[in-house]
N, CA, C and O atoms as a GROMACS GRO file, in nm:
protein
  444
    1UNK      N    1   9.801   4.434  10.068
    1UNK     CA    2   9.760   4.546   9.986
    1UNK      C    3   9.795   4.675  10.060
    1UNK      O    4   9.760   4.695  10.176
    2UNK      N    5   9.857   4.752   9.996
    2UNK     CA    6   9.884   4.889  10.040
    2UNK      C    7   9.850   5.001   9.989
    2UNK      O    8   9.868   5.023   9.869
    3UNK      N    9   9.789   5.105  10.083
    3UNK     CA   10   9.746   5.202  10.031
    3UNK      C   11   9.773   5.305  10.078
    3UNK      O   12   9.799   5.337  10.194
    4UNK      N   13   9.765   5.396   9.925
    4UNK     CA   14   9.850   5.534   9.933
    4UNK      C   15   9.805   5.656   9.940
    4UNK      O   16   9.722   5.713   9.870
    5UNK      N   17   9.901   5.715  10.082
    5UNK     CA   18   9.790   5.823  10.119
    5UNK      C   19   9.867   5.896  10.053
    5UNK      O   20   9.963   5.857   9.987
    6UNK      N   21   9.818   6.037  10.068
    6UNK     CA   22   9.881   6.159   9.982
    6UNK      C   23   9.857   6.281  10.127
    6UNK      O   24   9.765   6.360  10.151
    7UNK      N   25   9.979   6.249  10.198
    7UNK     CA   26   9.992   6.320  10.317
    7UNK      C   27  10.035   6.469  10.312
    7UNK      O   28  10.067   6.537  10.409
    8UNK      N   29  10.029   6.507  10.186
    8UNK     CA   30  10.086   6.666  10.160
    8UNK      C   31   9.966   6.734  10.140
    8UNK      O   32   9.957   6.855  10.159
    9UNK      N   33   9.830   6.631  10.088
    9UNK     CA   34   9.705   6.702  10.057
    9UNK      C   35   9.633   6.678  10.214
    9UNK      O   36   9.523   6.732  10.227
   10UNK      N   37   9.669   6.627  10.294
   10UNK     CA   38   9.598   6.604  10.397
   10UNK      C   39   9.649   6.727  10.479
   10UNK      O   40   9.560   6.805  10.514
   11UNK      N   41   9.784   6.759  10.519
   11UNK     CA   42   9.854   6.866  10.560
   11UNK      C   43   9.822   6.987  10.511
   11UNK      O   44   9.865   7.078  10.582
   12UNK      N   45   9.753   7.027  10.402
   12UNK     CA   46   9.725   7.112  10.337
   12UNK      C   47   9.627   7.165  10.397
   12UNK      O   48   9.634   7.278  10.445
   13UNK      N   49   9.482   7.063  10.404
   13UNK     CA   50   9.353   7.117  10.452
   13UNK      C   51   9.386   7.133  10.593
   13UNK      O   52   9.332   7.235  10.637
   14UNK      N   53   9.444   7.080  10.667
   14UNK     CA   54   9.475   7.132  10.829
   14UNK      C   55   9.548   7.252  10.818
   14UNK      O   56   9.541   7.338  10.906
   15UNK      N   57   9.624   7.267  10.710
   15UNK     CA   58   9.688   7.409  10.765
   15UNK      C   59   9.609   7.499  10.711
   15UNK      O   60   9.619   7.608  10.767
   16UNK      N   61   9.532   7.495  10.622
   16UNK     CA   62   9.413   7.577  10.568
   16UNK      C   63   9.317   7.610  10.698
   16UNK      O   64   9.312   7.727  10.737
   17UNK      N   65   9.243   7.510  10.762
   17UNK     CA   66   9.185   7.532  10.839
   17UNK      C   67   9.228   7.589  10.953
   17UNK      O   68   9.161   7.664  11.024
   18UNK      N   69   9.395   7.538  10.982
   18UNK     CA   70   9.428   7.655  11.112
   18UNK      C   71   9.448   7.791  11.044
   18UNK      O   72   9.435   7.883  11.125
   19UNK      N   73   9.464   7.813  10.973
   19UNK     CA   74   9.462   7.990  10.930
   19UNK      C   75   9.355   8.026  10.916
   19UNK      O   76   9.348   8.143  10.952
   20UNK      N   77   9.231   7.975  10.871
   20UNK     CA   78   9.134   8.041  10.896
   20UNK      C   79   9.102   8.045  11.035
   20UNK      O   80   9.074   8.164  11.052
   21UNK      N   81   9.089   7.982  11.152
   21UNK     CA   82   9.105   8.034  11.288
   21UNK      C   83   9.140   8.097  11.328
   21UNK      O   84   9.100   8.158  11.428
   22UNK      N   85   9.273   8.117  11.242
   22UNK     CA   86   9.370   8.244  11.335
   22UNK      C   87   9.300   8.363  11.292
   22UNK      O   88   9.306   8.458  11.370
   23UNK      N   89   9.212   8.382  11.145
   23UNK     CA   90   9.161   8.452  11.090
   23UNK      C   91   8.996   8.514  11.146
   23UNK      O   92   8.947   8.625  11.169
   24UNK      N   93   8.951   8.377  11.151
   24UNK     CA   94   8.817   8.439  11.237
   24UNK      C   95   8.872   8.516  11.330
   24UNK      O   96   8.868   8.638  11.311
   25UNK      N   97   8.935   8.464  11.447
   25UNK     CA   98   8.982   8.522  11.578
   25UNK      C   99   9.015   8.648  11.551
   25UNK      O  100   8.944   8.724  11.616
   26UNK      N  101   9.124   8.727  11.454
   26UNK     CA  102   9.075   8.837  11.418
   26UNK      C  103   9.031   8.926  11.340
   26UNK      O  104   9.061   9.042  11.314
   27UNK      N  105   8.921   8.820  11.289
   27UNK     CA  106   8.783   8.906  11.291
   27UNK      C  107   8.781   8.905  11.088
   27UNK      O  108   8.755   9.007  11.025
   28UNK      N  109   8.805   8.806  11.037
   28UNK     CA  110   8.839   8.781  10.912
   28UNK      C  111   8.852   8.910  10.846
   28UNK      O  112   8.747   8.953  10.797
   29UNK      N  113   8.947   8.977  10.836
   29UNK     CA  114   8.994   9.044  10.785
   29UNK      C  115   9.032   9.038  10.623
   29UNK      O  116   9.088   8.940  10.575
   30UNK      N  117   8.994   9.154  10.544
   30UNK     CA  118   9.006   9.148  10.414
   30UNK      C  119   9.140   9.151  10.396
   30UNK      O  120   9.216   9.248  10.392
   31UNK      N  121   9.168   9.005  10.381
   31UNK     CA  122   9.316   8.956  10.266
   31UNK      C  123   9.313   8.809  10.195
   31UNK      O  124   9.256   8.702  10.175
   32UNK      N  125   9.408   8.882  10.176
   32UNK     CA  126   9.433   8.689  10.113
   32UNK      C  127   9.573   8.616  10.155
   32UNK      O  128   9.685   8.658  10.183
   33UNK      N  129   9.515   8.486  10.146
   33UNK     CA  130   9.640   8.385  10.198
   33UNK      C  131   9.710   8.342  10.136
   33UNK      O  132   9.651   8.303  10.035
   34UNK      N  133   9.849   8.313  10.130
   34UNK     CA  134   9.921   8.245  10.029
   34UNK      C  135  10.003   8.120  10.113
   34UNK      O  136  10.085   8.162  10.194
   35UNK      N  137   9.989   7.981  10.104
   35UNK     CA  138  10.078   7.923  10.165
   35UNK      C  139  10.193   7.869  10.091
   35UNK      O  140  10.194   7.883   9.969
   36UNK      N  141  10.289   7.810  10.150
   36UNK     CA  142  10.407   7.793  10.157
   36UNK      C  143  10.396   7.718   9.979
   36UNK      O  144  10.493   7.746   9.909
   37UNK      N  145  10.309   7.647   9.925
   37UNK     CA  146  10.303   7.529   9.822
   37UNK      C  147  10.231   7.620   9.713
   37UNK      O  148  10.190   7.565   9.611
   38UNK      N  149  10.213   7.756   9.730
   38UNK     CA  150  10.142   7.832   9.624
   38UNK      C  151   9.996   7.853   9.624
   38UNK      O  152   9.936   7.927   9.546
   39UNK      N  153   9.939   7.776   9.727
   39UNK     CA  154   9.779   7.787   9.725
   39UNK      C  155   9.735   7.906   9.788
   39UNK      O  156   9.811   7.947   9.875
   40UNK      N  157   9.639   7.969   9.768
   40UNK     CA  158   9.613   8.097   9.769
   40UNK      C  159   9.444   8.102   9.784
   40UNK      O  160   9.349   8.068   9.713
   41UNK      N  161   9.458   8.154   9.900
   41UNK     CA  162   9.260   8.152   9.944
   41UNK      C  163   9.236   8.292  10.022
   41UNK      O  164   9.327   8.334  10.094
   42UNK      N  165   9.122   8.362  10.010
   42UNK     CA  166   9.038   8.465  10.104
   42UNK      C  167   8.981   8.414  10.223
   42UNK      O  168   8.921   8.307  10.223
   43UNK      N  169   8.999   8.495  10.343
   43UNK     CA  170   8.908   8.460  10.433
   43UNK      C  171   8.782   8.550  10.434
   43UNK      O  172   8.695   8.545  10.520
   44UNK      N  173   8.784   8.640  10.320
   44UNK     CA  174   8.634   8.686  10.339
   44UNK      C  175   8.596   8.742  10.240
   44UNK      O  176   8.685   8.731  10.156
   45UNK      N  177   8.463   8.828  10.179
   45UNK     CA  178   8.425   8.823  10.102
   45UNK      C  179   8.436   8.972  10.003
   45UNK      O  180   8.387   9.011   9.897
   46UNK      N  181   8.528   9.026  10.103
   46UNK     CA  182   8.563   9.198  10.046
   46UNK      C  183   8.679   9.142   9.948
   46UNK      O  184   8.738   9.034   9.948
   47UNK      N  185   8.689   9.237   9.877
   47UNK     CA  186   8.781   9.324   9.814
   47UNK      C  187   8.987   9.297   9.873
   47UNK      O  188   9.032   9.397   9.929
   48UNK      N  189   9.063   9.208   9.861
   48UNK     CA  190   9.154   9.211   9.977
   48UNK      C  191   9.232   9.343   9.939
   48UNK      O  192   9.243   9.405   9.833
   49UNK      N  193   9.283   9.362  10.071
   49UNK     CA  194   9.397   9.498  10.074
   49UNK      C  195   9.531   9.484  10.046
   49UNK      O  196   9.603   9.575  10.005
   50UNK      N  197   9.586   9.295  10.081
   50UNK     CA  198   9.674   9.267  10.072
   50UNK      C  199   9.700   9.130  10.080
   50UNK      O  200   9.612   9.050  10.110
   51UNK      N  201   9.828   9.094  10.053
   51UNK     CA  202   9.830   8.904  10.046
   51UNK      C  203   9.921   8.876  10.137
   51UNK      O  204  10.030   8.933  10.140
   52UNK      N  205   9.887   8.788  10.217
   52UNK     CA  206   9.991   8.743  10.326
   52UNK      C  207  10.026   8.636  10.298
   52UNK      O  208   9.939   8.550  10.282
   53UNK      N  209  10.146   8.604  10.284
   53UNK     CA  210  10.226   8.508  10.199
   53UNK      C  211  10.315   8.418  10.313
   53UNK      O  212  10.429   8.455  10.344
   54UNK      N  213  10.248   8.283  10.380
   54UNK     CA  214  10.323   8.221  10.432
   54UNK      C  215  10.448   8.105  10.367
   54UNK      O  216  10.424   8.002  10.304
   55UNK      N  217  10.577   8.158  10.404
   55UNK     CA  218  10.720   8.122  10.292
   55UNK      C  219  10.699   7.991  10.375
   55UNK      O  220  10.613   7.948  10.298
   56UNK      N  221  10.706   7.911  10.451
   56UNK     CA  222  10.740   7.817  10.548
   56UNK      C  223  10.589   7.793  10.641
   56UNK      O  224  10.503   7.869  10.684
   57UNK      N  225  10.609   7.662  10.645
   57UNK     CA  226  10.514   7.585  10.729
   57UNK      C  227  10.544   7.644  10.867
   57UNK      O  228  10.451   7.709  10.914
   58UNK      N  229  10.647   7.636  10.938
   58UNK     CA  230  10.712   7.695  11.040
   58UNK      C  231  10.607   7.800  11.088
   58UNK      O  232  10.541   7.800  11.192
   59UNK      N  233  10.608   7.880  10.994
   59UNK     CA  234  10.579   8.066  11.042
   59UNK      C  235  10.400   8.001  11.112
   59UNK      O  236  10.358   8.045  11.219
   60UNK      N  237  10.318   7.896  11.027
   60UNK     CA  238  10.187   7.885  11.079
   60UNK      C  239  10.189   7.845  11.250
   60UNK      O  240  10.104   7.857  11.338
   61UNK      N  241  10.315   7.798  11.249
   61UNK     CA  242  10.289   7.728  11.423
   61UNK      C  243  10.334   7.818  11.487
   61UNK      O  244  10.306   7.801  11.606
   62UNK      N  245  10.397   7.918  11.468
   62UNK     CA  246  10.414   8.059  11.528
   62UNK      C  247  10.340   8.104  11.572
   62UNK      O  248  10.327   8.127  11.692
   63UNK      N  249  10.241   8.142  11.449
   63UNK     CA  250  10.122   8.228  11.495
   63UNK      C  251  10.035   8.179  11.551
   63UNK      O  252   9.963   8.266  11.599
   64UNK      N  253   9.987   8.040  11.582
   64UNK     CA  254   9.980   7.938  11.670
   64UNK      C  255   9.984   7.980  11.820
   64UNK      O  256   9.892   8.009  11.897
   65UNK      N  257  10.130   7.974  11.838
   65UNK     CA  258  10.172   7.987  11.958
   65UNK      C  259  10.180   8.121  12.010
   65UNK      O  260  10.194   8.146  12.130
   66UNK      N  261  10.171   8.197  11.926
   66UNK     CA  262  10.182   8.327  11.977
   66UNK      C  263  10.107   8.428  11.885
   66UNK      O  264  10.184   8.511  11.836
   67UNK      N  265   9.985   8.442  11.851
   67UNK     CA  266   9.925   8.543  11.722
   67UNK      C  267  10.004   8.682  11.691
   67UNK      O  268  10.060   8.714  11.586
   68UNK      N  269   9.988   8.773  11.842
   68UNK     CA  270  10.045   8.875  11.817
   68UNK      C  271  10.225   8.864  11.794
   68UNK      O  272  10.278   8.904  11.689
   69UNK      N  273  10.278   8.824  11.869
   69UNK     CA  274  10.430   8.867  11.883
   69UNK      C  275  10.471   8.735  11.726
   69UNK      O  276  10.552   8.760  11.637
   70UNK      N  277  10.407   8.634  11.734
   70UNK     CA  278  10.447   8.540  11.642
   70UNK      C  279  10.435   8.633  11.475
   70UNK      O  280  10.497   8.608  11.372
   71UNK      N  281  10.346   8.729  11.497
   71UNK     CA  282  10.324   8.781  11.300
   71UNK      C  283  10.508   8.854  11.292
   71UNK      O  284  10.593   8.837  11.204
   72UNK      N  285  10.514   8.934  11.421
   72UNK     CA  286  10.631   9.000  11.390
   72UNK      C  287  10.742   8.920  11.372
   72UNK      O  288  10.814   8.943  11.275
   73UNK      N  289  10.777   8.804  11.468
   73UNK     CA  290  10.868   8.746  11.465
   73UNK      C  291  10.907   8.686  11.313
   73UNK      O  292  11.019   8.682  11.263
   74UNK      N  293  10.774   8.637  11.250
   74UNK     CA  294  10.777   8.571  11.146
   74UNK      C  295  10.827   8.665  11.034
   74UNK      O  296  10.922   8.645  10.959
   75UNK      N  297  10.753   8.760  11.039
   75UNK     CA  298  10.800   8.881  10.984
   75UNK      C  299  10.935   8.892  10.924
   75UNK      O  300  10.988   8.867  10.816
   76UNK      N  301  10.981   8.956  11.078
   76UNK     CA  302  11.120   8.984  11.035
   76UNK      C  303  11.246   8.857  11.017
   76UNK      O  304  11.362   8.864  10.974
   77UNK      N  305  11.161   8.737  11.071
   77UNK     CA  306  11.266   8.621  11.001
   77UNK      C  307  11.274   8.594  10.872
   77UNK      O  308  11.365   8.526  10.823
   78UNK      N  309  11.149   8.663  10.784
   78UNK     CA  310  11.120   8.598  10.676
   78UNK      C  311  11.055   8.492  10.634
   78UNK      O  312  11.069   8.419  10.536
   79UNK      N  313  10.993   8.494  10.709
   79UNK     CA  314  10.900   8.330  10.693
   79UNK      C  315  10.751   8.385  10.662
   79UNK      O  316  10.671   8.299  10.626
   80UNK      N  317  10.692   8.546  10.673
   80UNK     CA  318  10.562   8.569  10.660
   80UNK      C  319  10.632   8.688  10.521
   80UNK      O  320  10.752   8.716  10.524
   81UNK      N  321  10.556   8.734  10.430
   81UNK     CA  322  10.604   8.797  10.329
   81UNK      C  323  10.456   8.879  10.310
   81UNK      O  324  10.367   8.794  10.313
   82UNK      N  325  10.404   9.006  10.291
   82UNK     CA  326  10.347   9.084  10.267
   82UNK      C  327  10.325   9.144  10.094
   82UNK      O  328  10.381   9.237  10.035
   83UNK      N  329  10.247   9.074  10.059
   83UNK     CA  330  10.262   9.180   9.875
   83UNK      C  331  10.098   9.240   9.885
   83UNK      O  332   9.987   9.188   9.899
   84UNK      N  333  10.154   9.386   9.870
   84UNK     CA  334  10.064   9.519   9.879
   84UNK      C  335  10.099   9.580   9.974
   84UNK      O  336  10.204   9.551  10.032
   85UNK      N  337  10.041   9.655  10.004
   85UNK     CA  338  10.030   9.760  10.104
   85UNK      C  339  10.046   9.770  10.228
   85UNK      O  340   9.947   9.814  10.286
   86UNK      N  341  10.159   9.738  10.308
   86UNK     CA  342  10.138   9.722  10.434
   86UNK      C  343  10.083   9.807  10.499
   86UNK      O  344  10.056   9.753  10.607
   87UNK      N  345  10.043   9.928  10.500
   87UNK     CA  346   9.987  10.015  10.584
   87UNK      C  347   9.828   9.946  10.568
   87UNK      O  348   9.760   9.908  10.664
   88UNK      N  349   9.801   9.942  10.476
   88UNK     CA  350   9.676   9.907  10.441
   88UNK      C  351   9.633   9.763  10.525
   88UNK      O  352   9.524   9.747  10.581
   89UNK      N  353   9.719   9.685  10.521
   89UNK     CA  354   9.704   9.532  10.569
   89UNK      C  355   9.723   9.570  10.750
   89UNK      O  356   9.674   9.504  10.841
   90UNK      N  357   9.796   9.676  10.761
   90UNK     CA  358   9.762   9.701  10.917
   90UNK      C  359   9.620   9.768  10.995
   90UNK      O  360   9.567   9.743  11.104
   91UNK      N  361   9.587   9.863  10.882
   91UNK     CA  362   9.466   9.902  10.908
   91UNK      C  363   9.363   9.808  10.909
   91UNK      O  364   9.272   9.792  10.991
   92UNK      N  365   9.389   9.749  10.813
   92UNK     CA  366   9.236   9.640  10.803
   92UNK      C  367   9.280   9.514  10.927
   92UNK      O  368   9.175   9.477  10.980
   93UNK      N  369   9.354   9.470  10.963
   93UNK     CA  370   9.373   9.404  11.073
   93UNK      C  371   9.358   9.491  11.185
   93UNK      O  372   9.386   9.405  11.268
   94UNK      N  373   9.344   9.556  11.229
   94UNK     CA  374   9.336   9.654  11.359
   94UNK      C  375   9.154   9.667  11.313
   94UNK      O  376   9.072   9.614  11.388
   95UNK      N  377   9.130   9.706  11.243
   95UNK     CA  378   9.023   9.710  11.176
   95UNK      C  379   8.918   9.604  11.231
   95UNK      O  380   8.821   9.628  11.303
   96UNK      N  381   8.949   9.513  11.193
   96UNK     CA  382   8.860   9.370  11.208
   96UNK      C  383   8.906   9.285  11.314
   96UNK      O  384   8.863   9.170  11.302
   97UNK      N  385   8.983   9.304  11.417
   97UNK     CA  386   8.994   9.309  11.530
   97UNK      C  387   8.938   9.363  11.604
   97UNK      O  388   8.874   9.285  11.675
   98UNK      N  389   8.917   9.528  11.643
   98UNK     CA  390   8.857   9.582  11.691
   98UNK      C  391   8.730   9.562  11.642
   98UNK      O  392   8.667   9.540  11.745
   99UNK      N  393   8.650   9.556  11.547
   99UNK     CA  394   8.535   9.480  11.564
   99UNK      C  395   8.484   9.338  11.624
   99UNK      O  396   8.376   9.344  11.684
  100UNK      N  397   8.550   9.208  11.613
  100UNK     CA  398   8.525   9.128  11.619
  100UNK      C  399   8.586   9.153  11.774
  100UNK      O  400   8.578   9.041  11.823
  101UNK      N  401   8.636   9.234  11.866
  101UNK     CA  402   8.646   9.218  12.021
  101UNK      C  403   8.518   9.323  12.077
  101UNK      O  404   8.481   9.316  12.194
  102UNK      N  405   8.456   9.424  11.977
  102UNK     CA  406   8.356   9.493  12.026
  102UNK      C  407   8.206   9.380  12.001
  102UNK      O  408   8.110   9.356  12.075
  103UNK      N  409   8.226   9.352  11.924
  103UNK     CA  410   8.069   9.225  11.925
  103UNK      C  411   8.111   9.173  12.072
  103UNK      O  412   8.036   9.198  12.166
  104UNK      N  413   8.252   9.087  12.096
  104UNK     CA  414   8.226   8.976  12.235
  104UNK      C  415   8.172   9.060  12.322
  104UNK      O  416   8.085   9.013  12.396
  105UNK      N  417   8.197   9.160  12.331
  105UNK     CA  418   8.182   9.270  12.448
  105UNK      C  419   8.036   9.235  12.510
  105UNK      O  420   7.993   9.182  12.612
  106UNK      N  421   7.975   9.304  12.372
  106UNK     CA  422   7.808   9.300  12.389
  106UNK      C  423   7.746   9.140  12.430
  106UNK      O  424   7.644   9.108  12.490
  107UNK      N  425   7.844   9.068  12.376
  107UNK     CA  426   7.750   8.895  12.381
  107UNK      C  427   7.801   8.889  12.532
  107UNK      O  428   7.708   8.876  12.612
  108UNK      N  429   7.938   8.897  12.592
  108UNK     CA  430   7.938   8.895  12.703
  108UNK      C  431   7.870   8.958  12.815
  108UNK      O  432   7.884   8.916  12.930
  109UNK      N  433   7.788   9.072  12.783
  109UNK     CA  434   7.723   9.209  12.876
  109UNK      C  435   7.626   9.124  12.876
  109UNK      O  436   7.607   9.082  12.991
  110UNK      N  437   7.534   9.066  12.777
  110UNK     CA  438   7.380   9.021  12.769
  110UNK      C  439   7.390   8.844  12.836
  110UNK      O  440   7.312   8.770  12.896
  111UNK      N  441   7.503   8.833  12.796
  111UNK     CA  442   7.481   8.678  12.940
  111UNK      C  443   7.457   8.751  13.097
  111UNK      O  444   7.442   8.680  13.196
   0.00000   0.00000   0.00000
């Protein structure tokens, strides 16, 4: 008897879940996600500024391996795609970064 997995829906929720990591880390920032298969999720509960549109599975292990230098790289290869506002999607990432490194601050001072 053989049984049939459906390894594209399994791949799905792992790459879901690594973007939201990359997302907590900085600092869930108001956008939205688009991956490579059309699925499309928020990491938070505002209003988004903009949609970050991963074209390729590729671009997620980028940012993986490298958060900062990996968005640009992906960027300008074409593998990360921006619809709205990029100024806006920079602010709110600088944004919710700089918060979410000013909280560690304090949790680190009070240990």
């Amino acid at each position: 008897m053989e049984i049939e997995t459906n390894s594209q829906a399994s791949h799905t929720g792992l790459d879901r879940q690594l973007l939201r990591m990359i997302m907590l880390h900085v600092g869930n920032p108001r956008v939205t996600l688009r991956l490579w298969n059309g699925e499309e999720f928020s990491v938070s509960d505002g209003k988004p500024v903009a949609c970050i549109e991963f074209r390729k599975r590729r671009a997620l292990f980028e940012m993986i391996a490298s958060p900062t230098v990996g968005f640009g790289e992906c960027y300008s290869k074409g593998l990360i795609e921006i619809h709205g506002d990029f100024l806006a999607l920079a602010n709110e990432i600088a944004t919710a970064y700089t918060r979410q490194r000013d909280r560690g601050y304090w949790r680190h001072k009070f240990r």
